[in-house]
Structures are given as structure tokens and as C-alpha cells.
Backbone as a chain_set.jsonl record, in Angstrom:
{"seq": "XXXXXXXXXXXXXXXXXXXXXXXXXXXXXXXXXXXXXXXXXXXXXXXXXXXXXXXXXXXXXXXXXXXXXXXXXXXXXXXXXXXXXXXXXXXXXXXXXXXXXXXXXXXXXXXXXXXXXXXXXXXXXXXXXXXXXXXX", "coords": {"N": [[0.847, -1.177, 0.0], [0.283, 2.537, -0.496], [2.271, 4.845, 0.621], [0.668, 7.57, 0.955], [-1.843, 6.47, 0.732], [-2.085, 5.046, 2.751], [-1.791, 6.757, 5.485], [-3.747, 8.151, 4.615], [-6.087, 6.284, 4.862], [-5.724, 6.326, 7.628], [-5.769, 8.739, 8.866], [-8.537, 9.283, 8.204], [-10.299, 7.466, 9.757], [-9.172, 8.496, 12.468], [-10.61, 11.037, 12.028], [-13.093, 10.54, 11.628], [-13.524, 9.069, 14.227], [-13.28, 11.556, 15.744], [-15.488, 12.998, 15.142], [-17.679, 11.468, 15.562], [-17.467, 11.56, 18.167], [-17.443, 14.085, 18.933], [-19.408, 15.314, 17.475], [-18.503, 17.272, 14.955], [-16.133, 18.203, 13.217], [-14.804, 16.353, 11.118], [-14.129, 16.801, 8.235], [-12.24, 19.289, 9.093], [-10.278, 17.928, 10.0], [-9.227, 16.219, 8.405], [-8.873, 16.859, 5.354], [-6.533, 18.806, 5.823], [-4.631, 17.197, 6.257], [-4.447, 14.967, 4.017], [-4.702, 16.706, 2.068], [-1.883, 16.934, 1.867], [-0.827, 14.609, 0.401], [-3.082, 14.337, -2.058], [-3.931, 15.045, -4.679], [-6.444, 18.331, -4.507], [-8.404, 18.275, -6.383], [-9.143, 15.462, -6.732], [-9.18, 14.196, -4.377], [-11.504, 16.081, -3.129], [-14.142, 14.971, -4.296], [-14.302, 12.03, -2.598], [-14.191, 12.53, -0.188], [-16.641, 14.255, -0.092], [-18.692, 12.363, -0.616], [-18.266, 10.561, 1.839], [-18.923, 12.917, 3.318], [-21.559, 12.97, 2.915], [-22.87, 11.08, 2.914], [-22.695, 10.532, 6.072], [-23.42, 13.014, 6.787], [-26.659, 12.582, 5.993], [-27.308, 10.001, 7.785], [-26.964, 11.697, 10.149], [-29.14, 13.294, 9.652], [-31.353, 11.791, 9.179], [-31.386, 10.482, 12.16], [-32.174, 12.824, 13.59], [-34.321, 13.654, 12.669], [-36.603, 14.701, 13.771], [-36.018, 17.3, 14.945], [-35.755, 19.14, 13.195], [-38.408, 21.197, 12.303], [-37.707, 22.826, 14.27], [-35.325, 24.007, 13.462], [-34.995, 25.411, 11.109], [-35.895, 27.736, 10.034], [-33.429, 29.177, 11.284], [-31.496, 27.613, 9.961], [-32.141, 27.917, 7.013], [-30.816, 30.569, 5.579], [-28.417, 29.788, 5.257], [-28.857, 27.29, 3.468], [-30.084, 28.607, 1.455], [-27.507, 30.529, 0.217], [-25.421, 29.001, -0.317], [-25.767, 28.046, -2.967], [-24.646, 29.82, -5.05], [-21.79, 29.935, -3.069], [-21.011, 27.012, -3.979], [-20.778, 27.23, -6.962], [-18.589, 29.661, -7.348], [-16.544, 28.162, -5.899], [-16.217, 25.175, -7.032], [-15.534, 26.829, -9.425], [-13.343, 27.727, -8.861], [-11.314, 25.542, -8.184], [-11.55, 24.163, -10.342], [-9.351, 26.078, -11.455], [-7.487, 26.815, -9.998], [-4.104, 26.16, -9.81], [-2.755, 22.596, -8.199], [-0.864, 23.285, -5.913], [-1.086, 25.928, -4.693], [-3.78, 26.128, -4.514], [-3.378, 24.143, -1.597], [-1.512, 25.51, -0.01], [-3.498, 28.03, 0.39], [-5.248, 26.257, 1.705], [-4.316, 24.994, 3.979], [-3.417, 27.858, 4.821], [-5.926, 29.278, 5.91], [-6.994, 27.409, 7.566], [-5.837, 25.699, 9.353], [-4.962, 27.65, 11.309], [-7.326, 28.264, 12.558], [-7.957, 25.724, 13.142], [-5.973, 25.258, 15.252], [-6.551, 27.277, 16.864], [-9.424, 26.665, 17.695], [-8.734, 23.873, 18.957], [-7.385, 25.078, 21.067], [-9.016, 26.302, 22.803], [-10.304, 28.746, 22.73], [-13.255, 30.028, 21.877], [-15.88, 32.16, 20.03], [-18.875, 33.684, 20.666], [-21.413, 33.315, 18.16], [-23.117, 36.137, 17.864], [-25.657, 37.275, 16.071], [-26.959, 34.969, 14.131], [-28.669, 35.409, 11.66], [-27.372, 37.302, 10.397], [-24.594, 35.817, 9.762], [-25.443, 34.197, 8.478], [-25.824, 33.581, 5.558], [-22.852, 34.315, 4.879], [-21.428, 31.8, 5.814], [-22.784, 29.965, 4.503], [-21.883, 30.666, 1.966], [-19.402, 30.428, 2.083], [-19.497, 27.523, 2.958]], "CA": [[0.0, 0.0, 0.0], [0.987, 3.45, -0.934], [2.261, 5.63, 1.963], [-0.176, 8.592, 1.103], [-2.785, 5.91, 0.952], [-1.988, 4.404, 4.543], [-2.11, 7.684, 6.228], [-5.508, 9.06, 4.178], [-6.447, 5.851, 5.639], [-5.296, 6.34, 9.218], [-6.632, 10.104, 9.005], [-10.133, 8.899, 8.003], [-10.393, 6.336, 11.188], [-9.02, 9.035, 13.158], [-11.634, 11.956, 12.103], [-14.388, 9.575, 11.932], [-13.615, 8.828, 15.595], [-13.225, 12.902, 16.708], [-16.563, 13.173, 14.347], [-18.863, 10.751, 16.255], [-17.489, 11.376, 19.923], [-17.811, 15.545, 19.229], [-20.694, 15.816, 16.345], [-18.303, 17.764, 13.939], [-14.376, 17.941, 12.826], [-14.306, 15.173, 9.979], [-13.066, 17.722, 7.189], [-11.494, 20.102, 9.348], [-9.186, 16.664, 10.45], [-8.886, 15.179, 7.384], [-8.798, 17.754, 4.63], [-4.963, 19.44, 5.788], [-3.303, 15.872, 6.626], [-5.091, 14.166, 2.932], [-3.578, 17.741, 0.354], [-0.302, 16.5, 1.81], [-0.598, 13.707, -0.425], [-3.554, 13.87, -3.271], [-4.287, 17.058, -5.521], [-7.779, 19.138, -4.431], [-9.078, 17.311, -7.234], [-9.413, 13.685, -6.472], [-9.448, 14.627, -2.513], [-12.695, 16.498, -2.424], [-15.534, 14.117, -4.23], [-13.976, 11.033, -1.96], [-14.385, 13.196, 0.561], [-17.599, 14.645, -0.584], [-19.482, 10.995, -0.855], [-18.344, 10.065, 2.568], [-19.97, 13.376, 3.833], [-23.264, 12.964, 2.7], [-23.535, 9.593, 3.438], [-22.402, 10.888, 6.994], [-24.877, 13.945, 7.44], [-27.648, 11.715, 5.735], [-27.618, 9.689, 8.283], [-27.381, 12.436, 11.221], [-30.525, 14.037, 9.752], [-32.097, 10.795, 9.707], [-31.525, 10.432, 13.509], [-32.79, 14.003, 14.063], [-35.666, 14.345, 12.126], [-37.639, 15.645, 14.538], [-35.687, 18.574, 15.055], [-36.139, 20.073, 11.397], [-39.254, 22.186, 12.044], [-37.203, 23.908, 14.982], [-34.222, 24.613, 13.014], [-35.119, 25.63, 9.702], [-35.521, 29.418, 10.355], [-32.114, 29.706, 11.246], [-30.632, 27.014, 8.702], [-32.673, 28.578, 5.898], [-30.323, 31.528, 4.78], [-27.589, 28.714, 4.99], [-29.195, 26.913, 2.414], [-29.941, 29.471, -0.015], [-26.318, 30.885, -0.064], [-24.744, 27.442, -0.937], [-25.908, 27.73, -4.758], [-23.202, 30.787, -4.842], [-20.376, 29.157, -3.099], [-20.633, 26.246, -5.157], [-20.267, 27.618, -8.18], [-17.391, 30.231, -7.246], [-15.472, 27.195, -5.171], [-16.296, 24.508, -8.268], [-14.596, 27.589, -10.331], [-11.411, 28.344, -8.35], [-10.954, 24.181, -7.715], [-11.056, 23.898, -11.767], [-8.378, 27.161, -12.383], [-6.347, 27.188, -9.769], [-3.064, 24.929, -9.303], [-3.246, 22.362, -6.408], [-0.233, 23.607, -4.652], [-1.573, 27.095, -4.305], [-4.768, 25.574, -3.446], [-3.0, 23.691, -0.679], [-0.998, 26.954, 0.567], [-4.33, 28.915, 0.584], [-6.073, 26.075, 2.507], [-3.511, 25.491, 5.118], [-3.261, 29.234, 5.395], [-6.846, 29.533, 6.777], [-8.385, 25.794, 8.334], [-5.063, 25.105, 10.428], [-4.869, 28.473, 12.505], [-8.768, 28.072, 13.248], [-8.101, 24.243, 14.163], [-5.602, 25.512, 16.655], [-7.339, 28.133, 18.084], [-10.421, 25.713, 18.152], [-8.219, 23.12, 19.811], [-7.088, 26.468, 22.525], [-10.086, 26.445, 23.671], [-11.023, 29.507, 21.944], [-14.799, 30.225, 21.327], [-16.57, 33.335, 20.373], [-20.208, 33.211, 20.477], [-22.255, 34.262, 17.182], [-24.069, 37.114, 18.288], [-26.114, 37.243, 14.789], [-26.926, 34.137, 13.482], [-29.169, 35.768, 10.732], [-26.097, 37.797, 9.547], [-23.532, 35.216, 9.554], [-25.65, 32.744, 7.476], [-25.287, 33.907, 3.881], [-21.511, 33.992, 4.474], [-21.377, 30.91, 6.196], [-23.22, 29.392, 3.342], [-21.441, 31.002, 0.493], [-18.001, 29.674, 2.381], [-19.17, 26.137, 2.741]], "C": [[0.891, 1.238, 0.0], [1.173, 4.464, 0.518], [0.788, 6.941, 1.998], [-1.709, 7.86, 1.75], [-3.447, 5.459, 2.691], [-2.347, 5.459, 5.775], [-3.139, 8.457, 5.881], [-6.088, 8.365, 5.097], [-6.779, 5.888, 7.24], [-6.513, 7.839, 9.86], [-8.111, 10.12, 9.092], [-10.563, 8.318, 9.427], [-10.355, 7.543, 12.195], [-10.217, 10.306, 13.096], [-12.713, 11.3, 12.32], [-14.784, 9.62, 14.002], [-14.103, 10.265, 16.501], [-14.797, 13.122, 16.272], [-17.932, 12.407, 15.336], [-18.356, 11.228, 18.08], [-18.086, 12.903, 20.038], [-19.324, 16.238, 17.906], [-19.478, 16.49, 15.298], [-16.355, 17.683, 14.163], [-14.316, 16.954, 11.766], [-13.517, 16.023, 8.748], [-12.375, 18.232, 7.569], [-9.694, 19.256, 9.182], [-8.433, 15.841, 9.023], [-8.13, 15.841, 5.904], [-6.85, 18.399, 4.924], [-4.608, 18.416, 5.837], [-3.129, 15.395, 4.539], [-4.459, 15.639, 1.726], [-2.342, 17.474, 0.495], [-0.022, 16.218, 0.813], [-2.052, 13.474, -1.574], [-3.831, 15.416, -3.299], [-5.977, 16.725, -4.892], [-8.873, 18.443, -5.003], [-9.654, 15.777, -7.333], [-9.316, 13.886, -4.891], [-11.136, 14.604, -2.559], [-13.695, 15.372, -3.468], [-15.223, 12.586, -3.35], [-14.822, 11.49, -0.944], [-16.224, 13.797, 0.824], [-18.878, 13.117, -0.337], [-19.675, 10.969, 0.724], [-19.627, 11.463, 3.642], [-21.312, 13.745, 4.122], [-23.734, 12.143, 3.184], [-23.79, 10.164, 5.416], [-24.211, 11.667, 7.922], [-26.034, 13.462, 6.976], [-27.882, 11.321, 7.153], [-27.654, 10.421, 10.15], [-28.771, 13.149, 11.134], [-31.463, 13.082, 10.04], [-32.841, 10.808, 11.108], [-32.11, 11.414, 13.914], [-33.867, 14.353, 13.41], [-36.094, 15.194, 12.669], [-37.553, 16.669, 14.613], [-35.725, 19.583, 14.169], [-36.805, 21.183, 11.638], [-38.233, 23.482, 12.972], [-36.363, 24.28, 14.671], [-33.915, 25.019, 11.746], [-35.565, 26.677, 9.295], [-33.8, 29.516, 10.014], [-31.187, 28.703, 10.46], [-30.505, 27.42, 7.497], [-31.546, 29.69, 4.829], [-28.908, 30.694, 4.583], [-27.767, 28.108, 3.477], [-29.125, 27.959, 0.861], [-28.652, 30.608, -0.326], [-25.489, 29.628, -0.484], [-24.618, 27.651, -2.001], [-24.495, 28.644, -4.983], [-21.755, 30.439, -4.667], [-20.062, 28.147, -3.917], [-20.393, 26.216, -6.237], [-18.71, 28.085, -8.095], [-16.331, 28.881, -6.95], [-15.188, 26.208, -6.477], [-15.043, 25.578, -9.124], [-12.798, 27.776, -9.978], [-10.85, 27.054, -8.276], [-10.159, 23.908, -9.377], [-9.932, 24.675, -12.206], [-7.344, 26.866, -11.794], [-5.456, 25.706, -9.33], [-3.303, 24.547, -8.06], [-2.137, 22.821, -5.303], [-0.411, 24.809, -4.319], [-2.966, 26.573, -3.435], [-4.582, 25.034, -1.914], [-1.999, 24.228, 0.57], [-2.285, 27.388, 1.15], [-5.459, 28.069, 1.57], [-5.613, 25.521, 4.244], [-3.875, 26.6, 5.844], [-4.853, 29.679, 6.447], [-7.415, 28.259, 7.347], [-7.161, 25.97, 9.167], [-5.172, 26.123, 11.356], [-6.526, 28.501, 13.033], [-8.861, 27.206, 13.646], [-7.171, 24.644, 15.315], [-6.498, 26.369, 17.468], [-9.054, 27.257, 18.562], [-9.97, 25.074, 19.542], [-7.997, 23.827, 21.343], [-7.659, 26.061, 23.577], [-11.079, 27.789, 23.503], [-12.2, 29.59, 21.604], [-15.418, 31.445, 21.467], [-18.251, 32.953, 20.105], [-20.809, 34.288, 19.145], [-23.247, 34.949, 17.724], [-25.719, 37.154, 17.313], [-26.562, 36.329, 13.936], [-27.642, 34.272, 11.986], [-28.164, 36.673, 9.808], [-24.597, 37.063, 9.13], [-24.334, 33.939, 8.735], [-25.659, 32.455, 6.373], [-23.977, 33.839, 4.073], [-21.449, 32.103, 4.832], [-21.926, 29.939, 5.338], [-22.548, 29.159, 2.243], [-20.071, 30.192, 0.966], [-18.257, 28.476, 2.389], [-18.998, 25.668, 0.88]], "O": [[2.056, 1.161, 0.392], [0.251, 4.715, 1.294], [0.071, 7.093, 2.987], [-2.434, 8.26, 2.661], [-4.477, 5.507, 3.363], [-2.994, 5.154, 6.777], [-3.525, 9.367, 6.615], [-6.612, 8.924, 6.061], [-7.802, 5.563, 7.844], [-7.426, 7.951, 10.678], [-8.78, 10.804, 9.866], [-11.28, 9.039, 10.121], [-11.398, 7.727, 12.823], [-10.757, 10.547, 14.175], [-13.331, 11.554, 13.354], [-15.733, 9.983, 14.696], [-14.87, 10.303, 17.463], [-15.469, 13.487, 17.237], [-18.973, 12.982, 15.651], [-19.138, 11.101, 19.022], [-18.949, 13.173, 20.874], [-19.871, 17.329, 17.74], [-19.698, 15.795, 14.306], [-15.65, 17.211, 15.055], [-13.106, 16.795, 11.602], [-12.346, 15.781, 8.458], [-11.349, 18.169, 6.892], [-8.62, 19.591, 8.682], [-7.432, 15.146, 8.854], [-7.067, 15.417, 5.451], [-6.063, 18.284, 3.985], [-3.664, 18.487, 5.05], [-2.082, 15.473, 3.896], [-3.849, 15.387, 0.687], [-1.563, 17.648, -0.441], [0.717, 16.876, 0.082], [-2.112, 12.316, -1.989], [-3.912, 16.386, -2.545], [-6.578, 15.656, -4.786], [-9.923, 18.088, -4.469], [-10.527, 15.276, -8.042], [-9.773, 12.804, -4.522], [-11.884, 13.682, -2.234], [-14.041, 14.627, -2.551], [-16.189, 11.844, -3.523], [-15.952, 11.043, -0.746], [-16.826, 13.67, 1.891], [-19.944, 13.334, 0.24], [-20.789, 11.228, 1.181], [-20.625, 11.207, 4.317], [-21.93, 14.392, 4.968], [-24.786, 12.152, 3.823], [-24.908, 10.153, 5.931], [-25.14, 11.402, 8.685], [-26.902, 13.984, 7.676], [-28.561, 12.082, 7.842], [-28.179, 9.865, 11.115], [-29.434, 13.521, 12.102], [-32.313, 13.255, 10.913], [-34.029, 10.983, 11.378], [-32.838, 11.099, 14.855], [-34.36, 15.459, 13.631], [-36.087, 16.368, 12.298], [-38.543, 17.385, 14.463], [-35.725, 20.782, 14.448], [-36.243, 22.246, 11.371], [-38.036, 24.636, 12.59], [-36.02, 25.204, 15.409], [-32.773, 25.01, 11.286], [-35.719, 26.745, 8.075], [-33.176, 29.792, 8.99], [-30.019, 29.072, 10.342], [-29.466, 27.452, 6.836], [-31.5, 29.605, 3.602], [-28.262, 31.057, 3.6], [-27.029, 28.363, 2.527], [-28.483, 27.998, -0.189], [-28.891, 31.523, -1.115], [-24.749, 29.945, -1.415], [-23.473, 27.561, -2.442], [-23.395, 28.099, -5.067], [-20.83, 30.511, -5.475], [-19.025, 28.183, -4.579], [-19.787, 25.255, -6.711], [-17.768, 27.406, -8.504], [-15.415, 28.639, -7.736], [-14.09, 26.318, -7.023], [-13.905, 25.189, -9.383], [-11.706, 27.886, -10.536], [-9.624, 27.164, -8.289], [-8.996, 23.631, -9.667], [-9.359, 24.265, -13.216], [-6.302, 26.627, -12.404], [-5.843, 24.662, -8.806], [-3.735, 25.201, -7.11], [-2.356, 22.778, -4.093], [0.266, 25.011, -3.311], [-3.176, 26.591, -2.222], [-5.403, 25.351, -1.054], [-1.755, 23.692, 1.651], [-2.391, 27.217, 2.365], [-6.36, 28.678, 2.147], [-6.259, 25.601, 5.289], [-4.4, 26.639, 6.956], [-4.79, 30.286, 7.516], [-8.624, 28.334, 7.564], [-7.547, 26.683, 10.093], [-5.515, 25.687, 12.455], [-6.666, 28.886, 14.194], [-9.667, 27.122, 14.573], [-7.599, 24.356, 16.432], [-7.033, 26.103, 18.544], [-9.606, 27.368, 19.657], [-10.361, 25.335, 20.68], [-8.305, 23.344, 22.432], [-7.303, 25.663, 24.686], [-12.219, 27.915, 23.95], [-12.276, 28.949, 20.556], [-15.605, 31.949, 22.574], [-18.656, 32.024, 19.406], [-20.731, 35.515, 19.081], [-24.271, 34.361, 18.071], [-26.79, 37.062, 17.913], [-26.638, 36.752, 12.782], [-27.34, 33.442, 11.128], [-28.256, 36.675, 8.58], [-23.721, 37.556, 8.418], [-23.779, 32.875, 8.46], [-25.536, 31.296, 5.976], [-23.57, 33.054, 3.216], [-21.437, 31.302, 3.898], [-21.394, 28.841, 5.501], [-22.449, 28.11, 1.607], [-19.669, 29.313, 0.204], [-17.358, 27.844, 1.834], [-18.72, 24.513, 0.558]]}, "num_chains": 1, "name": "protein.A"}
């Protein structure tokens, strides 16, 4: 087996694990270790599959909770169409080792300061949900 392979592997097991004990981290965890070793390009729909399957089956489990959180998910949703295009666009232009500079440069200093202990509280959740959209 191929070293990159062994440690995508390892990485996966390991986010999976931070993913189910804390509800979220699987990309944050996986995503900087995994551009080490595969281009942007063949990374994210791997990646992509496993997270659907993933949050599929968390909505599943939560049904119930839908009606009460679909106010404030709402402007989430309808900023998505946006990012996906732009992100789709910059994935197709730009080289992956810039890509892999530019995604370093912002996920790792927010996983440390996560890790800190760091937390500010969203004051706004109706103003931070179009960005927060357009960025996923």
C-alpha cells in the first residue's frame, strides 16, 4: 500500500472517531493531513461521498428537530448555490499547490485556536448565514 494511501487511511479512522465522539471535525481533520498527499481534485468528491452519506444519516436520527431549526438554517441553504459555483470555479483554475498553501493558510490556525479552547459566540446568526453558506 501506498504511503499517502496508509495515512488518508489512518486520518479517516481518526476523524471519523473525533466526528462521532464531538458531532463535527471530519473535514477540518482530514482535509490538511489528505492535500499533503492527493491534488484538491481527487481529494474532495472522496471526501464529498463520505460526507453525505455521513450527514444523511445524522438528519435521519434528528428528524424531529427540522421544524425547529429551519428558520435559522434557511439563509444557509440558499447561499450554498453561490459558493458552489465560485469554489467549483477556483478548484477547476487554480493549481493544487496554491490551493494547498491557501487552505492550510486559513483551516489550520482556526483548528488551533479551536483546539485552545477559543470560542466566540455568534451574536447574529441571521447575519452570519449567507456567508457561512457562500463559504461552505
Amino acid at each position: 500500500m501506498e504511503s499517502g494511501t496508509a495515512v488518508l487511511i489512518g486520518t479517516t479512522f481518526f476523524a471519523a472517531f473525533v466526528n462521532g465522539a464531538l458531532g463535527y471535525g471530519f473535514s477540518s481533520l482530514t482535509v490538511p493531513v489528505a492535500l499533503l498527499f492527493y491534488a484538491n481534485r481527487i481529494l474532495n468528491p472522496a471526501l464529498v461521498l463520505i460526507e453525505v452519506f455521513a450527514n444523511l444519516y445524522v438528519l435521519i436520527i434528528n428528524r424531529a428537530s427540522i421544524p425547529a431549526v429551519w428558520k435559522r438554517f434557511y439563509p444557509i441553504i440558499l447561499s450554498l448555490l453561490p459558493g458552489i459555483v465560485v469554489g467549483s470555479y477556483m478548484v477547476a483554475s487554480i493549481h493544487p499547490g496554491w490551493m494547498k498553501l491557501v487552505t492550510y493558510s486559513f483551516i489550520l490556525p482556526l483548528i488551533l485556536i479551536q483546539a485552545a479552547g477559543i470560542r466566540r459566540a455568534i451574536r447574529s446568526e441571521r447575519l452570519m448565514g449567507v456567508p457561512v453558506g457562500a463559504g461552505l
